[in-house]
Steps between C-alpha positions, in 0.01 A plus 500: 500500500448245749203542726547515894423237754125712567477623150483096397282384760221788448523406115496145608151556753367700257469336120648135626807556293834454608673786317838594618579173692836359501466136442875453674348678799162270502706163448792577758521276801734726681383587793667860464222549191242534799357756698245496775262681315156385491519574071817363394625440134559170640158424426455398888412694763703466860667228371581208712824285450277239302235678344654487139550165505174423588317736257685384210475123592396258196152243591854230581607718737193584673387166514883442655401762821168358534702163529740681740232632719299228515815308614560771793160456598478131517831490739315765720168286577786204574633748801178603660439143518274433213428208239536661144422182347111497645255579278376860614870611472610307191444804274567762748861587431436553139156713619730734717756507262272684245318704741802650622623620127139647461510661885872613354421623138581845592866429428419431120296851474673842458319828510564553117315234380252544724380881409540390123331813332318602798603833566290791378519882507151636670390836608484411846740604815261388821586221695467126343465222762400133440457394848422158674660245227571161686868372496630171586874444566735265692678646769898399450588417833264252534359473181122462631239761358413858587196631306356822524399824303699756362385844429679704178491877438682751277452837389597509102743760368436636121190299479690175470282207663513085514200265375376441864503111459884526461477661870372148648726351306801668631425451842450072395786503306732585802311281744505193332874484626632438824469806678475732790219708520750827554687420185216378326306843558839720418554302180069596366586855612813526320393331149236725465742787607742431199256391252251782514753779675151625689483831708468240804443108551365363829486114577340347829477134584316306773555167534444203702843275528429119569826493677371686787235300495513139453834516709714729691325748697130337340301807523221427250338872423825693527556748149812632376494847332779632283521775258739687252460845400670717206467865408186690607386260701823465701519889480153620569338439814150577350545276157599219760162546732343511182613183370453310838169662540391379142624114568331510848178590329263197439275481192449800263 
């Protein structure tokens, strides 16, 4: 009998095995073989229109973007007025062009790879939090940074946990893609929701956006807070003031 969709991915997150997957389903480039899950079959995770392309590009065709970007970013220091033929520039498109793929590597990640046999089954059912992890992303609008820290909570159901590294990960996986820090804090939240199925997940974000400060309004200092909340935490006034209380807290 052929597994389902959650059935798969558990097996999958569990033992690293890919029992039950349809290969027609993995190699499809319809876009109707796509959901906006955060664990999709697909093997990507909120898939953008390009992201398949560019995980499954050969070393040609990567070079080939690099080449492409680089290209773009030559014609763009011609426009603001700029020689990129002098010497402290003569390398820069081809810099930029591989720093963006690495501050964009999100789009090659999916969340089944990444918790590759790291869920467990633990006698525990108290809150788990790994607070204060540092995220980087580019903001899409502008593209220019926002950094900040994200704080990650859930309350497991049937003992089932995560490795706590693959927490951090998570929330770099989905920053290192253009972003806004409301979907970017939704899309944490909601991973963790369907991967684990948890009694409650809870997912605040503050962040300073570069966009608001190195132009526009230019108010160096000024934080944005976000947050997504699912199950108990939503539901329960007390679990929430718990949770806040617990990520407000500095040192042990």
């Amino acid at each position: 009998m052929q597994p389902t969709a959650r059935q798969a991915i558990l097996s999958h997150a569990l033992t690293g095995h890919s029992r039950g997957y349809r290969s027609g389903f993995l190699n499809s480039e319809s876009p109707e073989g796509r959901t906006d899950s955060p664990i999709d079959l697909d093997g990507l995770s909120f898939p953008s229109v390009g992201a398949r392309d560019r995980l499954e590009d050969t070393e040609e065709q990567r070079a080939a973007r690099i080449e492409k970007i680089s290209g773009a970013v030559r014609t763009i220091l011609e426009c603001i007025g700029e020689d990129p033929n002098r010497e402290g520039l003569l390398k820069t498109p081809e810099r930029y062009a591989k720093a963006l793929m690495f501050f964009s590597k999100g789009y090659e990640e999916s969340v089944t790879h990444l918790m590759n046999k790291a869920l467990f089954h633990e006698d525990h059912d108290e809150m788990v939090i790994v607070k204060n992890i540092d995220v980087f992303s580019l903001c899409e609008h502008h593209m220019v940074p926002f950094t900040g820290k994200i704080h990650i909570g859930y309350i497991p159901k049937n003992g089932k946990v995560v490795g706590l590294s693959k927490i951090a990960r998570l929330a770099e996986m989905f920053s290192r893609r253009l972003q806004v820090q409301e979907r970017l804090t939704k899309q944490v939240a909601m991973a963790l929701k369907e991967l684990l199925d948890p009694l409650g997940v809870a997912v605040v974000m503050e962040a300073s956006h570069f966009c608001m400060v190195m132009r526009g309004v230019q108010k160096p200092g000024s934080q944005t807070i976000t947050s997504s909340m699912f199950g108990c935490f939503r539901e329960q006034g007390k679990t929430r003031e718990e949770f806040l209380s617990l990520i407000r807290r500095s040192g042990i």
